[in-house]
C-alpha positions, 0 to 999 in steps of 0.5 A, spaced: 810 191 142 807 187 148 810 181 152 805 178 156 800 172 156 793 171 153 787 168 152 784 167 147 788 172 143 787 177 147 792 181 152 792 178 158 795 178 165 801 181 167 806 184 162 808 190 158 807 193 152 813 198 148 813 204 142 816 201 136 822 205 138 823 201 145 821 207 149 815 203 155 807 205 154 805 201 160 806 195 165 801 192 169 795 187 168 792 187 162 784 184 161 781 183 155 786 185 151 786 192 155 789 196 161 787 193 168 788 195 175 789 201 180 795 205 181 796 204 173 801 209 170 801 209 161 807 213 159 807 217 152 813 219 148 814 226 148 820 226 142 821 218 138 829 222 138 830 222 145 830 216 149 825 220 155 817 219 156 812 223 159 806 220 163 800 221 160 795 217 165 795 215 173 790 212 177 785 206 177 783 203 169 779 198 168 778 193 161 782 199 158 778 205 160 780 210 165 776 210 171 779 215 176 786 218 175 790 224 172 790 225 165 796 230 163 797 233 156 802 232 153 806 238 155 806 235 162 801 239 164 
């Protein structure tokens, strides 16, 4: 689920975008229907049970690809 602006029927500016179960993936900017910007943090469920999330990346994302962060496992390592 995304809440945000577009252009041209793509994912545009600021906003942010939900699991189908309510729990945050990501919030920040968005480009060209990708995740944008530095110090970005995307978040993943590690259980739809529980209402917690585990960071699956941080760092800098450009046009919705990583450029320069931590990527974590999703056991949190």
């Amino acid at each position: 689920m995304y809440e945000g602006g577009y252009v041209n029927g793509k994912r545009e500016g600021n906003g942010t975008e939900h699991y189908s179960n309510g729990n945050l993936k990501f919030k920040g900017e968005f480009k060209n229907d990708g995740y944008h910007g530095k110090n970005v943090t995307i978040y993943n469920i590690q259980e739809i049970q529980q209402s917690s999330a585990a960071i699956i990346f941080q760092g800098d994302v450009d046009k919705g690809s990583y450029v320069r962060g931590r990527l974590f496992h999703p056991n949190g390592r």
